[in-house]
C-alpha positions as CSV (number, residue, x, y, z in Angstrom):
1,X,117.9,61.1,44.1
2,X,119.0,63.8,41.6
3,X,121.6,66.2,41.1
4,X,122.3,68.3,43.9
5,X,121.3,71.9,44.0
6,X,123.5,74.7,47.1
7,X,122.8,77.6,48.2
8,X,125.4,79.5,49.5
9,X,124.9,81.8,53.0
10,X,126.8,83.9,54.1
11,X,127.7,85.9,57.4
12,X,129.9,88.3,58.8
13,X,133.0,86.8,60.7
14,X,131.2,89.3,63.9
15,X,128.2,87.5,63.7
16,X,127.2,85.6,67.1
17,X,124.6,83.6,65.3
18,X,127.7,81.6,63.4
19,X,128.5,80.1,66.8
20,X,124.8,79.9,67.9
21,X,124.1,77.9,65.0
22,X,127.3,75.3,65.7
23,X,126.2,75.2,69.1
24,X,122.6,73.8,68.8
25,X,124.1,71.6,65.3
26,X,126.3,70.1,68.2
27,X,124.0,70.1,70.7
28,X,121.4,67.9,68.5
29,X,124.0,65.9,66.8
30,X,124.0,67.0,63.5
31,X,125.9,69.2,61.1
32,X,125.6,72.9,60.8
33,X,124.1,72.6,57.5
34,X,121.5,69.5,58.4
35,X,120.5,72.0,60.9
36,X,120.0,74.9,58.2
37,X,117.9,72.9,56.2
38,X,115.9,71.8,59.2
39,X,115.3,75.2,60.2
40,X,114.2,76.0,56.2
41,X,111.7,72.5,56.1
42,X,110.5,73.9,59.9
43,X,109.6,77.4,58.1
44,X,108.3,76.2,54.8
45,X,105.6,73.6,56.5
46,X,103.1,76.3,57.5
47,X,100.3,75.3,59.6
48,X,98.0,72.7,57.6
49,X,96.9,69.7,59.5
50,X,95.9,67.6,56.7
51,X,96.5,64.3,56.4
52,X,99.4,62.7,54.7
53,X,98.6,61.0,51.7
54,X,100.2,56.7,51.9
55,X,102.2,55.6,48.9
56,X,103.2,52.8,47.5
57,X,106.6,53.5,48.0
58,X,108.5,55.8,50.0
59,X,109.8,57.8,47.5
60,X,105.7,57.7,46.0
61,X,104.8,59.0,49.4
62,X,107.4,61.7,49.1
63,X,106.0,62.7,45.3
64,X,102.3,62.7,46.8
65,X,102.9,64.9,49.9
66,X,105.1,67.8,48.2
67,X,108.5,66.5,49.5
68,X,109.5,65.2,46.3
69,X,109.1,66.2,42.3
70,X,108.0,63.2,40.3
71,X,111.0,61.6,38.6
72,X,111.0,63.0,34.7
């Protein structure tokens, strides 16, 4: 892969969601920010039920169904 690219979040030390979102990171066995992203991938899918488009490799198969830009 490439270089990496953060975003930073940020939350009030108040915030109950900070230890809802550790809780159901621990619960599923991942970290806090694998479940972020997983939530963000989970929003950004919308509701298409095409077909996914094989590739020759997976990172081709990646490129061809919008997971991936094509290597420069």
């Amino acid at each position: 892969m490439g270089r990496k690219i953060s975003f930073n979040i940020e939350f009030d030390e108040r915030e109950l969601i900070v230890d809802e979102i550790r809780e159901e990171a621990s619960r599923c066995g991942i970290t806090v920010e694998e479940l972020i992203k997983r939530f963000i991938a989970d929003a950004m899918e919308g509701d298409s039920d095409a077909e996914s488009i094989p590739g020759e490799t997976m990172e081709d198969f990646l490129v061809k169904n919008g997971a991936l830009r094509p290597k420069k």
